[in-house]
VOBA-1610 file (N, C-alpha, C; in pm, whole numbers, padded with zeros to 5 digits, always signed):
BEGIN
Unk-03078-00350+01562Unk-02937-00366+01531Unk-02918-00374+01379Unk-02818-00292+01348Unk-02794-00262+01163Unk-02683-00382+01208Unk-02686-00438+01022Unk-02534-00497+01007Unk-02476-00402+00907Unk-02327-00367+00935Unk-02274-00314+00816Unk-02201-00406+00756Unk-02204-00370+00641Unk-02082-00461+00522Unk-01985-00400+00406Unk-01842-00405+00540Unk-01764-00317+00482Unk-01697-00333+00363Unk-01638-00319+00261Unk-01622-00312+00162Unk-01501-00243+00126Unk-01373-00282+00076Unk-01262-00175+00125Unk-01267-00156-00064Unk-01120-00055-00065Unk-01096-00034-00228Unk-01002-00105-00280Unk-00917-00080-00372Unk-00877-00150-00494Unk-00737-00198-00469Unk-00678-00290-00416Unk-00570-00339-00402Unk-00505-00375-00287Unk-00650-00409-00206Unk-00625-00441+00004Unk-00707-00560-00009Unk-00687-00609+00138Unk-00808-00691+00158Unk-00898-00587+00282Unk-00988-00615+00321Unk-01113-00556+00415Unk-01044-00564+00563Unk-00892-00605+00580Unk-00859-00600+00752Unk-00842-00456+00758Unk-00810-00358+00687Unk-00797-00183+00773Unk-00956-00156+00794Unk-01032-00215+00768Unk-01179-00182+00822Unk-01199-00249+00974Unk-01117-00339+01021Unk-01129-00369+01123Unk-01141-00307+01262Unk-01100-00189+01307Unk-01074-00091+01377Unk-01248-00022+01422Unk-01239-00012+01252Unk-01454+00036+01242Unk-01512-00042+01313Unk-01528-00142+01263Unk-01601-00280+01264Unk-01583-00262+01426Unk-01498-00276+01503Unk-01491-00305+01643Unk-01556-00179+01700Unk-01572-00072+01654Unk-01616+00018+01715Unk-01772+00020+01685Unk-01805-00035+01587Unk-02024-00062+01537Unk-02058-00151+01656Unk-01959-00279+01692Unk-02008-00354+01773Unk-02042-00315+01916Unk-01917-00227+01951Unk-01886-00159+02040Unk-02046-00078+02117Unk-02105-00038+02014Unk-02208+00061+01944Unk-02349+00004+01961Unk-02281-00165+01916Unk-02439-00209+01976Unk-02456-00291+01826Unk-02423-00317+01745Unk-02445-00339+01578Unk-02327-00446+01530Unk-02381-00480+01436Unk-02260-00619+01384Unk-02226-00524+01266Unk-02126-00602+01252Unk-01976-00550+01141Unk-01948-00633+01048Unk-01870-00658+00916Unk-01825-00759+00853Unk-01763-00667+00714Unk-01642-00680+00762Unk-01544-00641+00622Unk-01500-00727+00524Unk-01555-00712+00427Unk-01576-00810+00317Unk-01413-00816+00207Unk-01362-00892+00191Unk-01298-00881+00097Unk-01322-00893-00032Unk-01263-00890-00131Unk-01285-00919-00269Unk-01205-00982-00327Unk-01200-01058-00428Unk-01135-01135-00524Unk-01040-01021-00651Unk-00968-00948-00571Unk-00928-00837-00660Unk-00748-00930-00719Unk-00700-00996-00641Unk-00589-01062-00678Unk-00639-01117-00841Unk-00799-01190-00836Unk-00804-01297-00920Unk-00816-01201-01081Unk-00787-01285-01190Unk-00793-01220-01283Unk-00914-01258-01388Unk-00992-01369-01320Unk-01122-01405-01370Unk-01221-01310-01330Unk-01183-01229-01228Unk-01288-01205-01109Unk-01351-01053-01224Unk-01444-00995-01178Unk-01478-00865-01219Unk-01560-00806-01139Unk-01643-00688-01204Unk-01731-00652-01084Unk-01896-00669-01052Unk-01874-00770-01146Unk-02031-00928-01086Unk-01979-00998-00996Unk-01824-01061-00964Unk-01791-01145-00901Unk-01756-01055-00742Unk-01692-00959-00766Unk-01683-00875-00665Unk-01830-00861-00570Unk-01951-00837-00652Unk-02058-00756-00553Unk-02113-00943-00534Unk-02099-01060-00609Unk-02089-01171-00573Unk-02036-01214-00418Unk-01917-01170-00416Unk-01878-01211-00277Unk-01962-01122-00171Unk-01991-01000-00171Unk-02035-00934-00049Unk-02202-00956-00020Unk-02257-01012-00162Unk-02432-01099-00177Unk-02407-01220-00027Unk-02274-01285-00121Unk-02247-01391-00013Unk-02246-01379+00137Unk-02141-01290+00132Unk-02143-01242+00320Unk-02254-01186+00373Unk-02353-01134+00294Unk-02448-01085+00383Unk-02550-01167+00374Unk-02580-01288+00317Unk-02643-01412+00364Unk-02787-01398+00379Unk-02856-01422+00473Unk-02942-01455+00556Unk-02983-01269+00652Unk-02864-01186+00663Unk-02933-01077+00718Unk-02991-00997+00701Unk-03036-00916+00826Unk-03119-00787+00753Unk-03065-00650+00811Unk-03139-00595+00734Unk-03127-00438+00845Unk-02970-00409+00802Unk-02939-00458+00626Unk-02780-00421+00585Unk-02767-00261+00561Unk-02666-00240+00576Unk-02582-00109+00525Unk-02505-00150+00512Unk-02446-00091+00319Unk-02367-00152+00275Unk-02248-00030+00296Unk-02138-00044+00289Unk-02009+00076+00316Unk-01923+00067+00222Unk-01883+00139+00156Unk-01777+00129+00016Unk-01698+00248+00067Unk-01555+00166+00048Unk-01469+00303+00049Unk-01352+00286-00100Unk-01290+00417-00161Unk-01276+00432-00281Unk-01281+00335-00392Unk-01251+00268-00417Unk-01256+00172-00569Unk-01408+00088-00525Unk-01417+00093-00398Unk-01542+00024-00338Unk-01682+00061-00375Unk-01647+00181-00439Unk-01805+00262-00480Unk-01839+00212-00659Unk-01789+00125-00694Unk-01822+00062-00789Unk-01883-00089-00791Unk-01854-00133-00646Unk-01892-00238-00640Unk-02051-00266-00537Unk-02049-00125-00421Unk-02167-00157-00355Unk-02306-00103-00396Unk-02326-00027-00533Unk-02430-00019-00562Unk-02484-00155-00679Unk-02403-00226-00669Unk-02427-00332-00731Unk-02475-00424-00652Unk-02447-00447-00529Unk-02509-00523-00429Unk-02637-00466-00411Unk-02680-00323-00382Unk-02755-00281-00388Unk-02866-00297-00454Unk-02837-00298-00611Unk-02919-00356-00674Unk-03033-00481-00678Unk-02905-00581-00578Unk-02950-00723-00611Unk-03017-00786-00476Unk-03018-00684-00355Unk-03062-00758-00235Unk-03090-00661-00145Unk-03189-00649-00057Unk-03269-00565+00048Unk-03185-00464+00116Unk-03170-00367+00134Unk-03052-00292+00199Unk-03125-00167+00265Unk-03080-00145+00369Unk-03164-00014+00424Unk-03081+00128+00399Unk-02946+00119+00361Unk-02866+00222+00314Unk-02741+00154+00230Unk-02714+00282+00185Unk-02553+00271+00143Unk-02502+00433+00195Unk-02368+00360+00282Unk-02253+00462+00281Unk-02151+00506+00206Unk-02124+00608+00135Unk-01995+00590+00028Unk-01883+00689+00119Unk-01793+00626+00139Unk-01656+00664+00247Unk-01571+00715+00123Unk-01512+00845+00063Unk-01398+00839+00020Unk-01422+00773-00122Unk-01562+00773-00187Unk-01549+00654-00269Unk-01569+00703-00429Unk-01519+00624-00539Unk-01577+00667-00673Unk-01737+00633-00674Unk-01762+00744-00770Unk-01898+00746-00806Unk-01936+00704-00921Unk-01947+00613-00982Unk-01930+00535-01109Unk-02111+00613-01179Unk-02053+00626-01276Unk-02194+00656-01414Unk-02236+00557-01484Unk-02333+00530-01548Unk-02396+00415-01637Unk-02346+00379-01730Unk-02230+00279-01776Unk-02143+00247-01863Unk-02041+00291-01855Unk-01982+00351-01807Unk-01821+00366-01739Unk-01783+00302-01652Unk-01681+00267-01753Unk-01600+00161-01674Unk-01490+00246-01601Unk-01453+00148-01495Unk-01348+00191-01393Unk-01231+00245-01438Unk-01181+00216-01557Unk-00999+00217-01660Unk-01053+00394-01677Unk-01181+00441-01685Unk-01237+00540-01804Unk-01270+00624-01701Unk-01279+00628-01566Unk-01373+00727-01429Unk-01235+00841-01440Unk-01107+00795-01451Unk-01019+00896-01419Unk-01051+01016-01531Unk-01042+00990-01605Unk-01022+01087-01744Unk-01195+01140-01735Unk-01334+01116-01734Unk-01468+01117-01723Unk-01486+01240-01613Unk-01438+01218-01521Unk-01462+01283-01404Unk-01344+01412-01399Unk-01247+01406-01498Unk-01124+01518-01464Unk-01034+01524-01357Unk-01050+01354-01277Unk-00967+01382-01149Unk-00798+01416-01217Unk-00760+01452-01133Unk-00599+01501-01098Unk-00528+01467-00989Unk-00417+01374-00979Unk-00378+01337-00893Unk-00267+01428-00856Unk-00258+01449-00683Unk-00178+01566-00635Unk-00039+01584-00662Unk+00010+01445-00726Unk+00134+01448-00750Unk+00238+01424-00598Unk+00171+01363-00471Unk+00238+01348-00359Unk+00234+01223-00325Unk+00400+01151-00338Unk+00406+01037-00275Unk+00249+00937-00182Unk+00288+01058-00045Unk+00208+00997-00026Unk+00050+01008+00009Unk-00051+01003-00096Unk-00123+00995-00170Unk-00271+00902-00060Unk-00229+00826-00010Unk-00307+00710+00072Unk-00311+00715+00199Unk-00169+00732+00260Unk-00138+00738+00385Unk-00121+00809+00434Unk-00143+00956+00387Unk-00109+01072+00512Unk-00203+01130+00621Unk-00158+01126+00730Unk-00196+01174+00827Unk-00212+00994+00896Unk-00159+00902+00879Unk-00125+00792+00966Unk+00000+00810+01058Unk-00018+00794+01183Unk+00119+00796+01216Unk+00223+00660+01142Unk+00319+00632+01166Unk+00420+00572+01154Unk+00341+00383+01200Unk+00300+00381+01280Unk+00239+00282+01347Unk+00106+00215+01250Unk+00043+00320+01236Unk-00107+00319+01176Unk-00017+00304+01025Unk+00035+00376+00949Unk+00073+00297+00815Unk+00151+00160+00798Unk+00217+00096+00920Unk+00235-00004+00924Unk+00113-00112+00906Unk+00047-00061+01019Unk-00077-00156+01028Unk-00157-00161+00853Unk-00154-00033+00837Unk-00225-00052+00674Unk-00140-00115+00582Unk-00032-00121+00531Unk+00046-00160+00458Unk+00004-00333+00443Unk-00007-00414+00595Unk-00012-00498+00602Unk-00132-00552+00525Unk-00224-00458+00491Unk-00322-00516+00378Unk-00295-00520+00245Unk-00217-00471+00198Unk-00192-00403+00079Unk-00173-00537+00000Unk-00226-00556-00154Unk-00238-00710-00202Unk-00233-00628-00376Unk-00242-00733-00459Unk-00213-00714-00587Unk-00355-00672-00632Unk-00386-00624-00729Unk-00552-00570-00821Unk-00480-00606-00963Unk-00600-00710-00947Unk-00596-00720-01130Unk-00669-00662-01203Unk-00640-00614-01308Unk-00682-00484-01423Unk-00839-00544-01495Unk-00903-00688-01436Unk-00980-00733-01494Unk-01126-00647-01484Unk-01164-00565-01344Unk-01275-00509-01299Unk-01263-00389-01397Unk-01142-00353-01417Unk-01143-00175-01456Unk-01154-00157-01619Unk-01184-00284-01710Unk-01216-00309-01824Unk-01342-00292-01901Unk-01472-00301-01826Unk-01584-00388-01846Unk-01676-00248-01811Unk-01766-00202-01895Unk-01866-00074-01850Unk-01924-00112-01688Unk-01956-00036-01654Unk-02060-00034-01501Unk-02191-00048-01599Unk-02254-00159-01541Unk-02352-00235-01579Unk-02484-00197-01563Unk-02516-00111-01418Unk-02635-00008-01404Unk-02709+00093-01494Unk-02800+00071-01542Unk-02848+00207-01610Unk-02868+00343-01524Unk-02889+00321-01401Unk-02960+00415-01313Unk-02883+00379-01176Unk-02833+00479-01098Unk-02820+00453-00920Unk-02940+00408-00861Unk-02944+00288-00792Unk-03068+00202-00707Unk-03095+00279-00615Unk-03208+00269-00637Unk-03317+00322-00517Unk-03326+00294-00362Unk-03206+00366-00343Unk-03172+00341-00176Unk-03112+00471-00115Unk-03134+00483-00025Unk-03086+00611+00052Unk-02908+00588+00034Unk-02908+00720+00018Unk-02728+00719+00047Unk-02695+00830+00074Unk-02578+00839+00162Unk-02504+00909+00204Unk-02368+00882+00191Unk-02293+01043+00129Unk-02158+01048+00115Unk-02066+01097+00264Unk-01950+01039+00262Unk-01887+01076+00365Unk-01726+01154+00324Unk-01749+01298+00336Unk-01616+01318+00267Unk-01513+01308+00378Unk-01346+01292+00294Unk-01283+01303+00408Unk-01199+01441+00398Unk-01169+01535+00435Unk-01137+01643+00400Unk-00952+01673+00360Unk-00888+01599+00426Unk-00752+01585+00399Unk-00670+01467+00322Unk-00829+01411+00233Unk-00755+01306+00132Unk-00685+01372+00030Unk-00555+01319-00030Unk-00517+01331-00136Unk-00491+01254-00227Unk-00545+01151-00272Unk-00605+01079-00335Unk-00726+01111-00414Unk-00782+01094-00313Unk-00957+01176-00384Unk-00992+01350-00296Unk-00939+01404-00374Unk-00943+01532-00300Unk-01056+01611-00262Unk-01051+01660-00131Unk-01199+01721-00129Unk-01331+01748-00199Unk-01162+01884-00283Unk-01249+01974-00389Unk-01334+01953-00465Unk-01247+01832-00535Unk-01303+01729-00656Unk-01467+01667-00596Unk-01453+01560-00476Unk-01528+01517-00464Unk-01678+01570-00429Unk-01632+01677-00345Unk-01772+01794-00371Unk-01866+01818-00464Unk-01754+01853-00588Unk-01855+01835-00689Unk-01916+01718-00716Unk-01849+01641-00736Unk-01867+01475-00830Unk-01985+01463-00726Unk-02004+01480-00549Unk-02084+01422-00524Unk-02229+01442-00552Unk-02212+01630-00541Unk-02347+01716-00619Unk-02382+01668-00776Unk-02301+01644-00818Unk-02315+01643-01000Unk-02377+01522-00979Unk-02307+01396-00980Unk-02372+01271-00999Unk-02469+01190-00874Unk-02494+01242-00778Unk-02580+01185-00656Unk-02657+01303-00626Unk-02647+01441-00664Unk-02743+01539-00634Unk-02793+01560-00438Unk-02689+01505-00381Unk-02617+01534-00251Unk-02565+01630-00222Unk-02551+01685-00084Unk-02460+01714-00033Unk-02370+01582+00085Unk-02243+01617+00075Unk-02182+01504+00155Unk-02173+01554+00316Unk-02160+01473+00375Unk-02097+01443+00535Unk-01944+01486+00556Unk-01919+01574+00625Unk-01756+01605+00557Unk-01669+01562+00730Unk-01585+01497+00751Unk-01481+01479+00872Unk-01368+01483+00804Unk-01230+01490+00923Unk-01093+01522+00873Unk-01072+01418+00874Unk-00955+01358+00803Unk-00863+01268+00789Unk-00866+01260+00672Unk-00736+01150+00612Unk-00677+01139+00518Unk-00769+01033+00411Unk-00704+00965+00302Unk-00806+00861+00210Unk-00782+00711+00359Unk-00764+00692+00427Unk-00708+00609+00499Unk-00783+00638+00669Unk-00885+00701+00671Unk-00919+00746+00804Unk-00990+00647+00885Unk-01043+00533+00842Unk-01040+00437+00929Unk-00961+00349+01022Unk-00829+00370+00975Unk-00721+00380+01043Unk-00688+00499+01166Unk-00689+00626+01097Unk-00701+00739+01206Unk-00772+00760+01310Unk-00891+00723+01230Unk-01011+00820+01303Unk-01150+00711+01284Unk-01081+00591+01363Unk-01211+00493+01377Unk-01317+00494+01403Unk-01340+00567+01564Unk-01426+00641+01626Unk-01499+00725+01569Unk-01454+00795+01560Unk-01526+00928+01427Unk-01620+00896+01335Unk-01533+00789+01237Unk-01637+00721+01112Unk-01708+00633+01203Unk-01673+00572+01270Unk-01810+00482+01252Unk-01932+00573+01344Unk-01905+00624+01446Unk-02010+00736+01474Unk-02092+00799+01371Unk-02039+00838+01229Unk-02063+00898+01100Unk-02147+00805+01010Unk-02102+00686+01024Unk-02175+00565+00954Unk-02288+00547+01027Unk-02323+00573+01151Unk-02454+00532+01250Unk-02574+00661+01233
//
């Protein structure tokens, strides 16, 4: 039995991972969507991979799961404690001293210019349910270089989502070849597909 430790992105707490999480157990495997201290303005991203050190305690047999702003924070856990994988869902791919404020402009992303950007392809129901996470991010994480010299020595796998617009396919294709020297895992749905397509990912995560 794996534990995963979900890890959401930049301005939620870890309940839209819940849906997953019920479906790993479902599966046979324990779950735990981690939140972060993204409200706090002390907090950064030592204190961030701090909290998810915390939640994973005492276990083993972790896989850690980052989805977008999240991929700055779980190779930092990585770093610091036994892990048998990392999943990156949808996620930034942070470089050695780039900081988070600096990945947009570094990487050439382009945002699609469409409202909605996060939530499409939720029905009406399912963006309710997400909304209900939605919380403040303080600008304190996206200040401070990424602290890694090197990506840790752990297996990983990317998971693209093909109808994000947020982090768009195209883009991430490359970014994932260029900086992880991968190819990714590709399923449909939007930046938000754990909501959609619960089933799916976590089948994808196993």
């Amino acid at each position: 039995m794996s534990t995963f430790m979900l890890i959401p992105g930049a301005g939620c707490d870890a309940g839209y991972w819940q849906q997953v999480a019920d479906e790993l157990r479902g599966l046979g495997h324990d779950a735990v969507p981690v939140s972060l201290p993204n409200e706090d303005d002390t907090a950064g991203l030592a204190e961030y991979a701090d909290a998810v050190v915390e939640a994973i305690g005492e276990r083993r047999d972790v896989v850690v799961v980052a989805h977008s702003f999240g991929g700055f924070t779980a190779p930092l856990v990585c770093d610091r404690v036994p892990v048998s994988r990392m999943v990156l869902v949808s996620a930034m791919i942070p470089s050695p001293g780039e900081a988070p404020g600096d990945w947009w402009a570094a990487t050439g992303h382009e945002t699609s210019g469409d409202d909605d950007v996060f939530y499409n392809q939720l029905t009406p129901e399912q963006q309710a349910e997400a909304e209900k996470y939605e919380r403040g991010q303080s600008d304190t994480p996206m200040k401070s270089p990424w602290p890694l010299t090197a990506w840790p020595d752990v297996p990983t796998r990317f998971i693209l989502l093909r109808d994000d617009r947020f982090l768009p396919a195209d883009f991430l294709r490359e970014l994932v070849r260029t900086r992880l020297g991968i190819e990714p895992v590709e399923m449909g749905g939007g930046h938000m597909a754990m909501l959609s397509r619960p089933a799916e990912l976590a089948r994808l995560l196993l």
